[in-house]
Every structure is written in structure tokens, then in C-alpha cells.
mmJSON file of the N, C-alpha and C atoms, coordinates in Angstrom:
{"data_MODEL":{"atom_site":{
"group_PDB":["ATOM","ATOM","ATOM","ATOM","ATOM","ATOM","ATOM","ATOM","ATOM","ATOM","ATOM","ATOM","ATOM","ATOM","ATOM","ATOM","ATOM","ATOM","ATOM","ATOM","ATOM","ATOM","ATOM","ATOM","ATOM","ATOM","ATOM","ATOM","ATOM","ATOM","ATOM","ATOM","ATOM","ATOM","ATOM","ATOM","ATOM","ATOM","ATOM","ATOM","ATOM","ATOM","ATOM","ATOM","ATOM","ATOM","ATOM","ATOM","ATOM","ATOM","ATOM","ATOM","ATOM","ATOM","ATOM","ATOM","ATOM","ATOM","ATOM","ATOM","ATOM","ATOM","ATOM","ATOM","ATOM","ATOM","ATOM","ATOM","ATOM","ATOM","ATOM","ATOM","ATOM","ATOM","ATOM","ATOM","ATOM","ATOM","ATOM","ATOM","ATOM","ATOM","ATOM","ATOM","ATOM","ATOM","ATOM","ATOM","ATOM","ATOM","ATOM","ATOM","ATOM","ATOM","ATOM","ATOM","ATOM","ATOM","ATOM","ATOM","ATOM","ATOM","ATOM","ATOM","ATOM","ATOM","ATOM","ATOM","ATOM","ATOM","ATOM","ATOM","ATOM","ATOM","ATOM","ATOM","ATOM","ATOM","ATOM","ATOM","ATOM","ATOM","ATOM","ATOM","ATOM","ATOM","ATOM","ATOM","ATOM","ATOM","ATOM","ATOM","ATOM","ATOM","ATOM","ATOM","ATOM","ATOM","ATOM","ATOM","ATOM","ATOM","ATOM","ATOM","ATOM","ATOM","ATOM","ATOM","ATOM","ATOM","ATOM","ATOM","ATOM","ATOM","ATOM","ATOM","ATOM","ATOM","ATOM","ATOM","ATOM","ATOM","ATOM","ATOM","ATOM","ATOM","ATOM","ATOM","ATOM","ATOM","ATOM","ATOM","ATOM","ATOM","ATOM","ATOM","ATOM","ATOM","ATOM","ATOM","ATOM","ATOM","ATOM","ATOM","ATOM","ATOM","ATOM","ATOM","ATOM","ATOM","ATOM","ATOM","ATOM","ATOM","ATOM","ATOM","ATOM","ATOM","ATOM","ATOM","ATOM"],
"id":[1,2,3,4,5,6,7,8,9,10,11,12,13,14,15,16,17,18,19,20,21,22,23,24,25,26,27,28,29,30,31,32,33,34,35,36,37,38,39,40,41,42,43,44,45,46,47,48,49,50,51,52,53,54,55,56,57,58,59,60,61,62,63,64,65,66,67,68,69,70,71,72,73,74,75,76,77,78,79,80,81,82,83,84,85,86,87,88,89,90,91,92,93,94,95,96,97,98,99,100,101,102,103,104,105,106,107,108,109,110,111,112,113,114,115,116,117,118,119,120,121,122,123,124,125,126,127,128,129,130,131,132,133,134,135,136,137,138,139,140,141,142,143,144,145,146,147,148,149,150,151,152,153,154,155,156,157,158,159,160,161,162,163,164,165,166,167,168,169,170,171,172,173,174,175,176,177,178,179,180,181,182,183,184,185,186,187,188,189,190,191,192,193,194,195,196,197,198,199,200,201],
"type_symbol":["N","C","C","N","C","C","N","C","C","N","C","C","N","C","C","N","C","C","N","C","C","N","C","C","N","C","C","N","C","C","N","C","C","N","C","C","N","C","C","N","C","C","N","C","C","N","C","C","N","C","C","N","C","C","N","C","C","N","C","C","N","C","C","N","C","C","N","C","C","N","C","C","N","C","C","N","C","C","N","C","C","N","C","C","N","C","C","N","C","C","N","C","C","N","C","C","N","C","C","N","C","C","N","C","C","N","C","C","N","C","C","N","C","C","N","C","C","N","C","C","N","C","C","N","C","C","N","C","C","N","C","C","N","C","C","N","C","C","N","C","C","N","C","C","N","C","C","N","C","C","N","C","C","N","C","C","N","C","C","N","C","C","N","C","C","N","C","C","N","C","C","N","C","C","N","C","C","N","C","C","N","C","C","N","C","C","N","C","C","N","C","C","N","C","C","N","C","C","N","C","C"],
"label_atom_id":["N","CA","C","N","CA","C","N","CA","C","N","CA","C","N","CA","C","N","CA","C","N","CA","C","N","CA","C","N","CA","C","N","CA","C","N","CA","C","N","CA","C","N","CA","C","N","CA","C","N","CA","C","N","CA","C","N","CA","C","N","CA","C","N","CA","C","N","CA","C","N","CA","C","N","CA","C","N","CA","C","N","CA","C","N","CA","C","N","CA","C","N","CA","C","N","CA","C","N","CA","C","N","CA","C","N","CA","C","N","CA","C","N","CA","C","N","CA","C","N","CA","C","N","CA","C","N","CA","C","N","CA","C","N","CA","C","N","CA","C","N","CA","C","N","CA","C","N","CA","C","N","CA","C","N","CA","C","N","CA","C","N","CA","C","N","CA","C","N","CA","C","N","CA","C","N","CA","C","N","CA","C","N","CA","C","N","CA","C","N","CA","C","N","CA","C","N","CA","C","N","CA","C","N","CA","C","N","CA","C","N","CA","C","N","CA","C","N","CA","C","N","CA","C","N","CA","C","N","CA","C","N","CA","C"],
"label_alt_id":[null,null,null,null,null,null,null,null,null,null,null,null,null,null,null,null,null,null,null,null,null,null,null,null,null,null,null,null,null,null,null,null,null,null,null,null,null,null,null,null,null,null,null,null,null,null,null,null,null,null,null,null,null,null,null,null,null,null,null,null,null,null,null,null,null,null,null,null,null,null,null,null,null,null,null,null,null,null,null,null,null,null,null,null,null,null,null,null,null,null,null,null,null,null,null,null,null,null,null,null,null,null,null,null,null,null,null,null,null,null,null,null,null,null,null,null,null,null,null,null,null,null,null,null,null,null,null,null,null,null,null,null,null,null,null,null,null,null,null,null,null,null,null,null,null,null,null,null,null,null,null,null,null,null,null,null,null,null,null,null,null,null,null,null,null,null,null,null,null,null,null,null,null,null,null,null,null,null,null,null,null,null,null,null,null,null,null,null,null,null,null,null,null,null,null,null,null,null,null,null,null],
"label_comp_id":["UNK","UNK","UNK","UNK","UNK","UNK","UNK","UNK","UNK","UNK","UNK","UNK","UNK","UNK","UNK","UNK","UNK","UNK","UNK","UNK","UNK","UNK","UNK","UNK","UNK","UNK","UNK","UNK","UNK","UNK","UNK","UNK","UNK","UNK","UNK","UNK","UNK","UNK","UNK","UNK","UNK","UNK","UNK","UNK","UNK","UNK","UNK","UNK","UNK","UNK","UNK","UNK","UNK","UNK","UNK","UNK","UNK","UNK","UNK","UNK","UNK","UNK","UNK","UNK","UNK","UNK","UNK","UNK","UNK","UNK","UNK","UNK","UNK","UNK","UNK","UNK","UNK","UNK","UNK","UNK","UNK","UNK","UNK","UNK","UNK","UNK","UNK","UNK","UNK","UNK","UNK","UNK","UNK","UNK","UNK","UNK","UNK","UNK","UNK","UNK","UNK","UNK","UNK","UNK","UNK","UNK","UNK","UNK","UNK","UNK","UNK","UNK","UNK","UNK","UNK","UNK","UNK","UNK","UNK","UNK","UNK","UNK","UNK","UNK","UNK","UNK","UNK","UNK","UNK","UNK","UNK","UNK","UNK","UNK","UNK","UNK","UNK","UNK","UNK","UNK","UNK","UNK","UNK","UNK","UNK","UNK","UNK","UNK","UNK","UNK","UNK","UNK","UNK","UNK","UNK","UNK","UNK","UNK","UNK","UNK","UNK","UNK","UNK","UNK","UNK","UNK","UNK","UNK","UNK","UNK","UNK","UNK","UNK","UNK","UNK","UNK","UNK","UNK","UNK","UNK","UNK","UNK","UNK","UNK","UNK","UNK","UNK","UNK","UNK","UNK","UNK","UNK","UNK","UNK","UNK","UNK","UNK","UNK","UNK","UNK","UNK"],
"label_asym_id":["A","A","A","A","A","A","A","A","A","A","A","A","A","A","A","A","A","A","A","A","A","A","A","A","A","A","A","A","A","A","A","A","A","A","A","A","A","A","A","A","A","A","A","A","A","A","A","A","A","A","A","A","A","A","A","A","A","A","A","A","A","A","A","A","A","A","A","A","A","A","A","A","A","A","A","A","A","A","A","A","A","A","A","A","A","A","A","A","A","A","A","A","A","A","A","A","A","A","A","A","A","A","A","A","A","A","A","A","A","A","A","A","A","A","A","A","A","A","A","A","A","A","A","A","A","A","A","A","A","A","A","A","A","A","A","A","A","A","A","A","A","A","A","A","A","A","A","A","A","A","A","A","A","A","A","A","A","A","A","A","A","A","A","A","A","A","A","A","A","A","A","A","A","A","A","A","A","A","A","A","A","A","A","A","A","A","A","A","A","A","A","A","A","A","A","A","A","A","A","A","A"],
"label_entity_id":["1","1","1","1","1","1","1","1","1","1","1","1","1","1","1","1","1","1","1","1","1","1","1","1","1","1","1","1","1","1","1","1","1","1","1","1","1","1","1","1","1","1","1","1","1","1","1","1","1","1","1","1","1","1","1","1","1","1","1","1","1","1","1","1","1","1","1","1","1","1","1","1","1","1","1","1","1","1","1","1","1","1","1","1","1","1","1","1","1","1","1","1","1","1","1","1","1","1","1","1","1","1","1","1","1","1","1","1","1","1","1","1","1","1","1","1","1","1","1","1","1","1","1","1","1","1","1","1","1","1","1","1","1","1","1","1","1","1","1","1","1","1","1","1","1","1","1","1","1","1","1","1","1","1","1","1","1","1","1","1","1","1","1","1","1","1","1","1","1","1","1","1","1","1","1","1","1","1","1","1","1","1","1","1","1","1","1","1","1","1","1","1","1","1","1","1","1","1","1","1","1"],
"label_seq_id":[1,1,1,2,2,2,3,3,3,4,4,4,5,5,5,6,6,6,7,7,7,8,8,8,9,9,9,10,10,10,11,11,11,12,12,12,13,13,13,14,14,14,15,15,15,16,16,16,17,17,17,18,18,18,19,19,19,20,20,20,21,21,21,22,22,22,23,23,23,24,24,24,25,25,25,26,26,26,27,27,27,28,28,28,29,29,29,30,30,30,31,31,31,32,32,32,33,33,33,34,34,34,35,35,35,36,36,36,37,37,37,38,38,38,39,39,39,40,40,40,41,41,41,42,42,42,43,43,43,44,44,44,45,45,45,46,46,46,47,47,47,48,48,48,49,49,49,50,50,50,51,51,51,52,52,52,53,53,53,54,54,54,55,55,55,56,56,56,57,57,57,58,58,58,59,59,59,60,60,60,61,61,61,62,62,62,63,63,63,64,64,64,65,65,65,66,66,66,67,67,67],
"pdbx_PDB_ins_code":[null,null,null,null,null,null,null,null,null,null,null,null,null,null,null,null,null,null,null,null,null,null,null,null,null,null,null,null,null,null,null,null,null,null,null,null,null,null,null,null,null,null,null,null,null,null,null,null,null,null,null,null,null,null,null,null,null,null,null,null,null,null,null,null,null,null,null,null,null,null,null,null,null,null,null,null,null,null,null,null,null,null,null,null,null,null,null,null,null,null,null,null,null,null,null,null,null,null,null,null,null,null,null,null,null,null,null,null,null,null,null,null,null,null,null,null,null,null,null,null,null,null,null,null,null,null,null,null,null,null,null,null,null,null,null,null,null,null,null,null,null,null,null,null,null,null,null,null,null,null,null,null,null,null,null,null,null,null,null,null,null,null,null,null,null,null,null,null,null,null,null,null,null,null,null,null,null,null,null,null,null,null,null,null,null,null,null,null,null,null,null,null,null,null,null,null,null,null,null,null,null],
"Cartn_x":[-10.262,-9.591,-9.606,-8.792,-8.191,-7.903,-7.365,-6.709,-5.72,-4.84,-3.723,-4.373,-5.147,-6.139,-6.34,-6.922,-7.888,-9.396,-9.764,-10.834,-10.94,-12.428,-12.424,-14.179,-13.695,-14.718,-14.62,-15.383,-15.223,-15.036,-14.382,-14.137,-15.137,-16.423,-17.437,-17.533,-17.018,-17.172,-16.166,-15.254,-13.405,-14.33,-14.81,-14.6,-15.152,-16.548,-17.634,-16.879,-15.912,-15.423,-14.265,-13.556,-12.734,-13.418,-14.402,-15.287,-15.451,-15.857,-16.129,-14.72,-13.569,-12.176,-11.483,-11.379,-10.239,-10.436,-10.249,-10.503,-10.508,-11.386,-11.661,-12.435,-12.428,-13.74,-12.992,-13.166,-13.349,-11.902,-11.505,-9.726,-8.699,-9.009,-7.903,-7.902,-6.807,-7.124,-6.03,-4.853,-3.934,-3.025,-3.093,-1.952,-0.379,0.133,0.864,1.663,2.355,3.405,2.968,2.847,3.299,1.789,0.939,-0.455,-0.991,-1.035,-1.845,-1.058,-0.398,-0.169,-0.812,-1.582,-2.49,-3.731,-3.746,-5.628,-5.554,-4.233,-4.776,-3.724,-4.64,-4.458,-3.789,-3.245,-2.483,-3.301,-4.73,-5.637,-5.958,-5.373,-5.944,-4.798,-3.229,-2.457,-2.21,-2.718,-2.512,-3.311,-4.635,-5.441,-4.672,-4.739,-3.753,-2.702,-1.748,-0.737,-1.281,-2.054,-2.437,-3.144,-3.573,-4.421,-3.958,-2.91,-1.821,-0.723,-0.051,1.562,2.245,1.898,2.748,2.707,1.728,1.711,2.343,2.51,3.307,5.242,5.308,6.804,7.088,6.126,6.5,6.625,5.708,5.801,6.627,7.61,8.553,8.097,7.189,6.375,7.292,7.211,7.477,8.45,9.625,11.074,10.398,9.394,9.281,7.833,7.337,6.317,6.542,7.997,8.121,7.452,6.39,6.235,4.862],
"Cartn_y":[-8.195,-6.915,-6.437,-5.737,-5.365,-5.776,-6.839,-7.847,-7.844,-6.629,-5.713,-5.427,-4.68,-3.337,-4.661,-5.696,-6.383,-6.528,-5.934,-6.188,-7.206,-7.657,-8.611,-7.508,-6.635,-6.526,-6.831,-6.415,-6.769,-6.171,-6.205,-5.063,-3.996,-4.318,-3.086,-2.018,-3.135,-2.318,-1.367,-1.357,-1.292,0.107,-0.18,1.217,2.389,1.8,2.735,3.591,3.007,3.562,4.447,4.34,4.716,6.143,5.998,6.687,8.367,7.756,9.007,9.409,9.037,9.182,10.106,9.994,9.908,11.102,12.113,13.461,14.423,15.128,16.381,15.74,16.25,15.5,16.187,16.075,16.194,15.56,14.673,13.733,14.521,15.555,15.962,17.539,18.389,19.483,20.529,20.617,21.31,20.909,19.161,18.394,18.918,19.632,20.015,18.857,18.473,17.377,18.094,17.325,18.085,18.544,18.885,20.024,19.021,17.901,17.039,17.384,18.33,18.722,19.735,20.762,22.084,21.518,19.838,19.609,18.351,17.993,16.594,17.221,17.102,18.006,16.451,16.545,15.352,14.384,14.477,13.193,12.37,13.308,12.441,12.344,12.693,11.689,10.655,10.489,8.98,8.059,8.765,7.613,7.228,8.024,7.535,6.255,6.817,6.016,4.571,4.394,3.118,2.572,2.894,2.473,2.025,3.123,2.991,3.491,3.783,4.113,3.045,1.793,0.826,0.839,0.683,1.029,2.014,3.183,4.346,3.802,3.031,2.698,1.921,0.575,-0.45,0.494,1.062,1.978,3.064,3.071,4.052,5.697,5.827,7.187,7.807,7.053,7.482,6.383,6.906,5.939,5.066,5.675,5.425,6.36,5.773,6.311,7.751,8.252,9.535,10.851,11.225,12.289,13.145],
"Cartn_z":[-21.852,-21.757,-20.313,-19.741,-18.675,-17.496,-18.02,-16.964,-15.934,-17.014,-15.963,-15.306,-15.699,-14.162,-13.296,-13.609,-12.41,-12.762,-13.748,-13.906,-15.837,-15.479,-17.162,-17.56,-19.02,-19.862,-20.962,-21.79,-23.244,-24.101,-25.411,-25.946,-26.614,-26.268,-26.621,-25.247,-24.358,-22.573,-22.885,-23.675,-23.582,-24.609,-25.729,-26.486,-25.6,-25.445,-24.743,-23.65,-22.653,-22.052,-22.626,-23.125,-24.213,-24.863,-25.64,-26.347,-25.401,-23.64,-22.603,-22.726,-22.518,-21.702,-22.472,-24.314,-25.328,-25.596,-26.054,-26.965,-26.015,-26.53,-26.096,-24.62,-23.728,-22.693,-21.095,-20.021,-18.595,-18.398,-19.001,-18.172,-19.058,-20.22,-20.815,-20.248,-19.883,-19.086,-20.109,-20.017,-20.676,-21.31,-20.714,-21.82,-21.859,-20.04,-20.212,-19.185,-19.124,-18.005,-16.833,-15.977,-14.249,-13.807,-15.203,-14.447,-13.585,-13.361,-12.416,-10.937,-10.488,-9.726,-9.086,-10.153,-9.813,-9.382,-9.468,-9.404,-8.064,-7.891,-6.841,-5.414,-4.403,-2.956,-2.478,-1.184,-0.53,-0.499,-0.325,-0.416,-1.458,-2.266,-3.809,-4.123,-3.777,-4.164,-3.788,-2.09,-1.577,-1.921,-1.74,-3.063,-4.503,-4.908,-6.02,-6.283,-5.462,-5.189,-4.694,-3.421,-3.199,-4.778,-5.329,-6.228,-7.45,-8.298,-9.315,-9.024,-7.637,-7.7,-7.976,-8.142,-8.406,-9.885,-10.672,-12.086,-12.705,-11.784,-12.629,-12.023,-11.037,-11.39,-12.644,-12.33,-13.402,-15.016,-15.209,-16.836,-16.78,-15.451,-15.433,-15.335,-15.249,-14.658,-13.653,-12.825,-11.675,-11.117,-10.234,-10.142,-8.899,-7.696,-6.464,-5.513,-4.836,-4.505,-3.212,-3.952,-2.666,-3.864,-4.423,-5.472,-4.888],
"occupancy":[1.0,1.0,1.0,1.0,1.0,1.0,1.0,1.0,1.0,1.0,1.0,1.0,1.0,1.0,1.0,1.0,1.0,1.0,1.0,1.0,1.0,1.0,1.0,1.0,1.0,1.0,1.0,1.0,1.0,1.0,1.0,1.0,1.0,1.0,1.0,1.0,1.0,1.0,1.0,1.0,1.0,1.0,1.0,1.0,1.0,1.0,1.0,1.0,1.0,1.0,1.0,1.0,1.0,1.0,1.0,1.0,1.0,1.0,1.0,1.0,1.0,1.0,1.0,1.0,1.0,1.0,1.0,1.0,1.0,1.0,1.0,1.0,1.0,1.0,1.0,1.0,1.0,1.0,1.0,1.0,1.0,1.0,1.0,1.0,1.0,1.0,1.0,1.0,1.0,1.0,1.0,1.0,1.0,1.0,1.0,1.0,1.0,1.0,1.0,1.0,1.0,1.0,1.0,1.0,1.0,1.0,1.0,1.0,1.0,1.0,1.0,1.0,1.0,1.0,1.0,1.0,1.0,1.0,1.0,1.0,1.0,1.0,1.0,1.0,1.0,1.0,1.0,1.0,1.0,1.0,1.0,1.0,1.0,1.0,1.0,1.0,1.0,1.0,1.0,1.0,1.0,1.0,1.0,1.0,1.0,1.0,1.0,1.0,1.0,1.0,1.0,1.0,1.0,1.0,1.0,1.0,1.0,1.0,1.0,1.0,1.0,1.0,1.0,1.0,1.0,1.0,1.0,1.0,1.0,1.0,1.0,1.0,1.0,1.0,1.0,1.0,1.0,1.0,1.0,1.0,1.0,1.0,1.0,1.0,1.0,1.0,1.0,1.0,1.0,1.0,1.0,1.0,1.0,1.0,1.0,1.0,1.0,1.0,1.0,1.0,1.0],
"B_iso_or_equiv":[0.0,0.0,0.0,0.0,0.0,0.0,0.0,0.0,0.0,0.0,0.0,0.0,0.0,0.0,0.0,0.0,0.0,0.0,0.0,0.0,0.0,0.0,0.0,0.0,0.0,0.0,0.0,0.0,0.0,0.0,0.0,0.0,0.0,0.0,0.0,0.0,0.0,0.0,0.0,0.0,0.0,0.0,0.0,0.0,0.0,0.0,0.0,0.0,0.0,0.0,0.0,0.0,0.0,0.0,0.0,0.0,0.0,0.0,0.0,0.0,0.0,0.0,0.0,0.0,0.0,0.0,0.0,0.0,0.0,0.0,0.0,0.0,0.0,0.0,0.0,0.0,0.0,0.0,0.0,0.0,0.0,0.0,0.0,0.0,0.0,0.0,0.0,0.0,0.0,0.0,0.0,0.0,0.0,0.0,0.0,0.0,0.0,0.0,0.0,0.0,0.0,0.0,0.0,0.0,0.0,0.0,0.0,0.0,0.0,0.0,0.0,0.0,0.0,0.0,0.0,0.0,0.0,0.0,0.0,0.0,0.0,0.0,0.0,0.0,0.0,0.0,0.0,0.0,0.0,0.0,0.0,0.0,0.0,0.0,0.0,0.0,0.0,0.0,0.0,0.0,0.0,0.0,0.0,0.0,0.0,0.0,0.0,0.0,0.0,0.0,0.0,0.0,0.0,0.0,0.0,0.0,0.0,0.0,0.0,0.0,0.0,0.0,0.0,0.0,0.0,0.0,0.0,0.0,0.0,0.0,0.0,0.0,0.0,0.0,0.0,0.0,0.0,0.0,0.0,0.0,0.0,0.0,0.0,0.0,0.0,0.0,0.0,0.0,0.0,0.0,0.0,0.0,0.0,0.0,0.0,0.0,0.0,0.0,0.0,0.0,0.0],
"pdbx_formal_charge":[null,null,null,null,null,null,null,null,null,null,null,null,null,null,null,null,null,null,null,null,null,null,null,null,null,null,null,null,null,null,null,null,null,null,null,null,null,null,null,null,null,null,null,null,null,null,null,null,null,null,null,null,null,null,null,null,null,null,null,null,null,null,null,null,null,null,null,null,null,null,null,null,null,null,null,null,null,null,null,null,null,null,null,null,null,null,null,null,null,null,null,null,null,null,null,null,null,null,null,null,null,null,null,null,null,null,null,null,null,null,null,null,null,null,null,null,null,null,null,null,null,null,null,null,null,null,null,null,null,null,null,null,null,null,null,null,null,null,null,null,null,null,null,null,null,null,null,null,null,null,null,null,null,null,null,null,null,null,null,null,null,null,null,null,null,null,null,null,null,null,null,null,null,null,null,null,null,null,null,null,null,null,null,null,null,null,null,null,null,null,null,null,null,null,null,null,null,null,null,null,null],
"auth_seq_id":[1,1,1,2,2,2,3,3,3,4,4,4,5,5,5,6,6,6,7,7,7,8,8,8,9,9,9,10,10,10,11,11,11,12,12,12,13,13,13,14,14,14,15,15,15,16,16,16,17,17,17,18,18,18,19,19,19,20,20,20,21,21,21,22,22,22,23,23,23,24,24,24,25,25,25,26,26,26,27,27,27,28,28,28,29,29,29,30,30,30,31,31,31,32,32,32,33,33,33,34,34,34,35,35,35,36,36,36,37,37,37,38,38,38,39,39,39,40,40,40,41,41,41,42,42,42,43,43,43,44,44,44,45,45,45,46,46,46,47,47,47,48,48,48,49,49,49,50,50,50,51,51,51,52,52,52,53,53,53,54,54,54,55,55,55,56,56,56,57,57,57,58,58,58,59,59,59,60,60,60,61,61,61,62,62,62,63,63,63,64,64,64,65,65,65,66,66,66,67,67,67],
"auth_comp_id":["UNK","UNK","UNK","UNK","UNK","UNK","UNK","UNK","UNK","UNK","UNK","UNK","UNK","UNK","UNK","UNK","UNK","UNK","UNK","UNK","UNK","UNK","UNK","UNK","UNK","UNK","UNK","UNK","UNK","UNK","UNK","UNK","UNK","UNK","UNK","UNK","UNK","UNK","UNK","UNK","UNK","UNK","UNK","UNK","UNK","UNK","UNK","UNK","UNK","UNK","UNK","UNK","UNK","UNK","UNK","UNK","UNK","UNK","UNK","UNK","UNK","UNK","UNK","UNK","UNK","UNK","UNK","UNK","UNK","UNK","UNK","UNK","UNK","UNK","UNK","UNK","UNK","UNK","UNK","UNK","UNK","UNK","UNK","UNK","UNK","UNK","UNK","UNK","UNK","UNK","UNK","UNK","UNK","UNK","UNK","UNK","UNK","UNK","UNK","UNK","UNK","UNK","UNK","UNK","UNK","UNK","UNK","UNK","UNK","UNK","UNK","UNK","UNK","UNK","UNK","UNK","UNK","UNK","UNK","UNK","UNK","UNK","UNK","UNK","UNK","UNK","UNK","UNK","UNK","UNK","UNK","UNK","UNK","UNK","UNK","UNK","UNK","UNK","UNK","UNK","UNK","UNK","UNK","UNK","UNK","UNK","UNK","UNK","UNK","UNK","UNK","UNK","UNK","UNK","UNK","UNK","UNK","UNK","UNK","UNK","UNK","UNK","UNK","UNK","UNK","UNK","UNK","UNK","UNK","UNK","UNK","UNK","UNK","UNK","UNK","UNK","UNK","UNK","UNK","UNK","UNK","UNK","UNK","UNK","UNK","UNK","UNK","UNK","UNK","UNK","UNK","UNK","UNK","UNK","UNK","UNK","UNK","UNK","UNK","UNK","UNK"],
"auth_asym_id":["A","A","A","A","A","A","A","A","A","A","A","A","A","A","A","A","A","A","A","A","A","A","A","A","A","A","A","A","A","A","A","A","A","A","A","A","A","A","A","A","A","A","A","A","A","A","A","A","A","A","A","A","A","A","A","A","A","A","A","A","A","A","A","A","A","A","A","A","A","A","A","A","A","A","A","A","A","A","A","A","A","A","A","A","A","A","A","A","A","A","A","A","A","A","A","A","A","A","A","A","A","A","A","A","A","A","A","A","A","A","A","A","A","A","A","A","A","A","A","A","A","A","A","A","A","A","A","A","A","A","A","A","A","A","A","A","A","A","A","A","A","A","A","A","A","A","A","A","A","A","A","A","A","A","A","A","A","A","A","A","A","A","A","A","A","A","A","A","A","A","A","A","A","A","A","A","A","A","A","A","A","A","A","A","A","A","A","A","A","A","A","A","A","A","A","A","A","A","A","A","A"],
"auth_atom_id":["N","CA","C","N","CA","C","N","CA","C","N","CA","C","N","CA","C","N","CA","C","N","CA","C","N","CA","C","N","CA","C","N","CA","C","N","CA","C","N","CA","C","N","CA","C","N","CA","C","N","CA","C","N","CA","C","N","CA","C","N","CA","C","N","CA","C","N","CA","C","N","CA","C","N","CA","C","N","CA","C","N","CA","C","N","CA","C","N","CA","C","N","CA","C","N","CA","C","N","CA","C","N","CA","C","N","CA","C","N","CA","C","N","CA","C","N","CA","C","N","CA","C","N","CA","C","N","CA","C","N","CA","C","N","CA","C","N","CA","C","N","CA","C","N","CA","C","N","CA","C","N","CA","C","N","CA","C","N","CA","C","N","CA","C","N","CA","C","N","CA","C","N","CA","C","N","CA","C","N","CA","C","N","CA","C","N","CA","C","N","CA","C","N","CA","C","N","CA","C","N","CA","C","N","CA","C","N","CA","C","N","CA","C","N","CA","C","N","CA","C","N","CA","C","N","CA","C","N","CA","C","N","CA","C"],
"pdbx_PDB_model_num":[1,1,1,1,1,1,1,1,1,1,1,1,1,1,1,1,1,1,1,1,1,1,1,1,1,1,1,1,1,1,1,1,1,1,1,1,1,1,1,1,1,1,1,1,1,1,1,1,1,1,1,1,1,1,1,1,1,1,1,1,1,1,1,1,1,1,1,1,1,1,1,1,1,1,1,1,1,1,1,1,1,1,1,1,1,1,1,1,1,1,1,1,1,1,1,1,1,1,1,1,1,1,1,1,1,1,1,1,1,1,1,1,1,1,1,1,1,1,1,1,1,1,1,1,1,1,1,1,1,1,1,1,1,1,1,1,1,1,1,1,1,1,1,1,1,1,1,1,1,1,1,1,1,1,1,1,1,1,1,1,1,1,1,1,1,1,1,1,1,1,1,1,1,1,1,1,1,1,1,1,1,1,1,1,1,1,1,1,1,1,1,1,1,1,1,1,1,1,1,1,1]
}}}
């Protein structure tokens, strides 16, 4: 499992992590489109982008890394 990403765990690595991420928890905020705009300043979108702007074209997220 997560071979896309680049990395190899297993699928108990896969829930556990899963388990912190999914529900109610710290990565879900208002669940409204766009709010990841009120929380990431110019530095944390270029991190971003180097990291998964290519992933958010390929899944069509995003058309191009001008956002």
C-alpha cells in the first residue's frame, strides 16, 4: 500500500493511520471547498505544491500549479 505516494506500508500501517486522519479529528475543519485557503499562508502553499501539486492536477483538483 502506498505506492502512489512513494512510500511501501502495510495494511495495518494503512488503517492505523487512517484511524488518526478519518472522522472527526485535527485534518477535518469545516468541510467547506476553498477553506484551505483561510489556513495555508504562501509558504505552505509552495510546500505543498512541490510535494502534491502534481497529484492535485493528475486527479483534476487543480488544472495547473498557478493557485
Amino acid at each position: 500500500m502506498g505506492q502512489h505516494m512513494g512510500f511501501s506500508i502495510s495494511p495495518e500501517e494503512a488503517s492505523q493511520i487512517a484511524s488518526r486522519f478519518f472522522g472527526k479529528g485535527a485534518t477535518f475543519r469545516k468541510g467547506k471547498i476553498g477553506e484551505w485557503r483561510n489556513h495555508f499562508d504562501e509558504e505552505t502553499k509552495e510546500v505543498f505544491k512541490q510535494l502534491a501539486g502534481t497529484h492535485l492536477i493528475d486527479l483534476e483538483y487543480e488544472r495547473d500549479l498557478n493557485w
